[in-house]
C-alpha positions, 0 to 999 in steps of 0.5 A: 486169876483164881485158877493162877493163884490155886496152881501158884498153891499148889506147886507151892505146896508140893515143893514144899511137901518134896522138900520135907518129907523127901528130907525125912526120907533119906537113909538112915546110917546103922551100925552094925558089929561082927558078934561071930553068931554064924558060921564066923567067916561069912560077910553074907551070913546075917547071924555073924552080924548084930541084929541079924542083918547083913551090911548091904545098903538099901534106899532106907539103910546105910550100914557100918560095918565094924569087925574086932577080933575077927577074920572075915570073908566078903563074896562067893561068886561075882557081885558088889557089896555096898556100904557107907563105911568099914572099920577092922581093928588090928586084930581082924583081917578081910578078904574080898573073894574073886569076882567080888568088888566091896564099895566103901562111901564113907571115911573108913577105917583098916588097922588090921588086914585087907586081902583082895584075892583073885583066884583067875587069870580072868580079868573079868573075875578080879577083887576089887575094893572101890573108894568113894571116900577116905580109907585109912591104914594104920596111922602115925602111932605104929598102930598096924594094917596093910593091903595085900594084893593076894593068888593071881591077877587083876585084883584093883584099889580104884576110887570113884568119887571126887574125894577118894583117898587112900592114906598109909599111915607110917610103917603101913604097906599096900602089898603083894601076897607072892611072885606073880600077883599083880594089883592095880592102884587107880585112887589118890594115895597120901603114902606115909608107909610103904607101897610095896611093889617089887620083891627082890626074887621078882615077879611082885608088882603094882601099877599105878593109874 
């Protein structure tokens, strides 16, 4: 009976300790800003960022990366940089080098320009920008911002979460860069700007999944 009641305590007392200090050991969400201290175009580049750090989430941190005013570079090489949440003013602009995939967990924010820009025909060195939340484009004050699908092939909008949405705000675009680009849509899109999928000279297109 007294051995009952000591286990009975103690997984008591262990569910409890999960409980709170696994509560307290959840990621903390940091802000951080493009201060241009670097060589002022590399994502990678800690001392472009406040508090010298690069936006790549860890166990311990979930970053916000804020860019104003700034043209920036993510990847060189193939990976995946991972963050909670992105916001470009109008006056920046983004672009996802080939190989590279930037994931966006939280509601973010483009009033300026996003490029995934493929550089091969390979289909395993595209661009990829995946969303597990909602991106906003623009919005309905004619505030800018677009999307381009930039050079050559496979460059993919694809979203992976149960509320992924990308929404175009009016007079907002999804594009191509130039004939025979070619990008792939693969997440819920709330258009209320304009998809741009074909030119008249042909040779632009965009799927949709």
């Amino acid at each position: 009976m007294f051995n009952s009641r000591v286990k009975s305590l103690f997984f008591l007392f262990a569910v409890t300790f999960m409980v709170v200090f696994g509560s307290l050991a959840q990621a903390a969400v940091v802000d951080l800003y493009w201060d241009n201290g670097g060589d002022g175009v590399s994502w990678s580049d800690g001392l472009n960022w406040t508090g010298d750090v690069v936006p790549q989430n860890t166990a311990t941190d979930q970053y916000n990366a804020n860019i104003n005013g700034y043209s920036v570079i993510v990847g060189s090489g193939s990976g995946t940089c991972e963050i909670n949440a992105l916001s470009l003013d109008a006056a920046s602009s983004l672009t996802i080098n080939s190989g590279y995939n930037l994931v966006l967990n939280a509601d973010s924010l483009n009033y300026g320009l996003i490029t995934l820009n493929d550089a091969s025909s390979s289909t395993y060195n595209y661009s990829q920008l995946t969303i597990k939340g909602t991106v906003q484009v623009g919005n309905s004050s004619a505030v800018a911002g677009a999307i381009e699908f930039g050079n050559v092939y496979h460059n993919q909008i694809r979203g992976d979460g149960t509320d992924d949405l990308l929404i175009l705000g009016a007079n907002q675009t999804v594009r191509t860069s130039a004939a025979g680009t070619k990008g792939t849509i693969s997440v819920d899109v709330a258009n209320h700007g304009l998809i741009h999928a074909m030119h008249s000279g042909g040779g632009y297109y965009a799927e949709f999944h």
